[in-house]
C-alpha positions as CSV (number, residue, x, y, z in Angstrom):
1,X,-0.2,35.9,7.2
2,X,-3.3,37.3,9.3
3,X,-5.0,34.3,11.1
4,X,-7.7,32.5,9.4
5,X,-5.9,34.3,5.6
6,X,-8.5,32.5,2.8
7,X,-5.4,31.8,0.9
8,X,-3.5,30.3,4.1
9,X,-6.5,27.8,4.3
10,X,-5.8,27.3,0.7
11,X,-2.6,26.2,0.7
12,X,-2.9,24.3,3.9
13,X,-5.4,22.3,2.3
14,X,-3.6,21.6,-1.1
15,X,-0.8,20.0,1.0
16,X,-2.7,17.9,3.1
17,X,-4.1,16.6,-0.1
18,X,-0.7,15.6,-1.5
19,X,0.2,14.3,1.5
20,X,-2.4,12.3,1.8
21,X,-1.5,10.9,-1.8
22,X,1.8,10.4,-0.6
23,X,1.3,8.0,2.2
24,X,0.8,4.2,1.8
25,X,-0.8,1.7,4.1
26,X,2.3,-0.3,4.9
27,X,4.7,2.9,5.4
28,X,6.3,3.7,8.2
29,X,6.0,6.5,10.3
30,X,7.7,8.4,13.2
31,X,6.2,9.9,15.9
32,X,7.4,13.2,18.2
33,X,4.7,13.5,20.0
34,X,3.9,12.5,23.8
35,X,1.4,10.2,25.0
36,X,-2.1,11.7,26.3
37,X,-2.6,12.3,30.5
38,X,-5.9,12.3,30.7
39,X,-6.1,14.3,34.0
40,X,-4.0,17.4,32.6
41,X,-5.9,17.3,29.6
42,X,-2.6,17.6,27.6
43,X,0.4,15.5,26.2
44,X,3.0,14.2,27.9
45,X,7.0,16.2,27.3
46,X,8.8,13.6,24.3
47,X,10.5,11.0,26.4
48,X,11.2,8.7,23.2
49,X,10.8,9.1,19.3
50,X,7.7,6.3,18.6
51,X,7.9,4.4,15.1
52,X,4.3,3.3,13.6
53,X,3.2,2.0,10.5
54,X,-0.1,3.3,8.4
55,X,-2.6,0.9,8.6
56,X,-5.4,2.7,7.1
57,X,-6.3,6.0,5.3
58,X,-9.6,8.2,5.7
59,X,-10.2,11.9,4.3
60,X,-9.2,13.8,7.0
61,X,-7.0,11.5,9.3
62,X,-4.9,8.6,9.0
63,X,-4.7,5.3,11.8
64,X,-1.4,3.9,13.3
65,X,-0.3,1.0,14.2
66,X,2.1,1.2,17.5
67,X,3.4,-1.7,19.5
68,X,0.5,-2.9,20.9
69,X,-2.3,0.0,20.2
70,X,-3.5,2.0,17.1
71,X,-3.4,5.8,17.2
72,X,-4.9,8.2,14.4
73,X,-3.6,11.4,13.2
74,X,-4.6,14.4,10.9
75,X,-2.6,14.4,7.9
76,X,-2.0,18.3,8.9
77,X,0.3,16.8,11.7
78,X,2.4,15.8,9.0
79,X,3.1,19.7,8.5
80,X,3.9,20.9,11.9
81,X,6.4,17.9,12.4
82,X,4.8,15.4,15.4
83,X,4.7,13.0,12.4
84,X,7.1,12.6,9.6
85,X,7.3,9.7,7.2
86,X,10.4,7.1,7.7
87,X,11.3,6.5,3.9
88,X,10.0,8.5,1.1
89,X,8.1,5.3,-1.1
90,X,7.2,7.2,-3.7
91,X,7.4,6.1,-7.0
């Protein structure tokens, strides 16, 4: 599809609104993404898959709870695969 494809938008955004249904404050999550270095402006190679749980849900972005610090991420993160949910606790 060309970039920036009307119906590409479309179905990007019908996703993220059932995933957003999907997740529930208490899941857990994993994480493949690095941490952020500040002075390279960029994130750090995967040294270790992070686990998380949701601890709160907004429209366009979702806050986890790591060991010791929260982090939030877009629920279109969920797509590309830096986040993926641990159990499926869906009804």
């Amino acid at each position: 599809m060309r970039e920036n494809d009307p119906l590409q938008g479309l179905l990007t955004f019908l996703l993220q609104k059932e995933l957003q249904k999907k997740l529930k404050i208490g899941q857990k999550v994993i994480i493949r993404r690095g941490t952020y270095e500040g002075k390279n402006n960029n994130y750090a190679s995967v040294k270790k898959i992070r686990q998380g749980i949701i601890v709160a849900k907004y429209p366009h972005f979702f806050l986890v709870q790591l060991n010791g610090y929260r982090e939030t991420f877009k629920y279109t993160e969920l797509l590309d695969g830096t986040v993926e949910m641990a159990g499926d606790n869906s009804e």
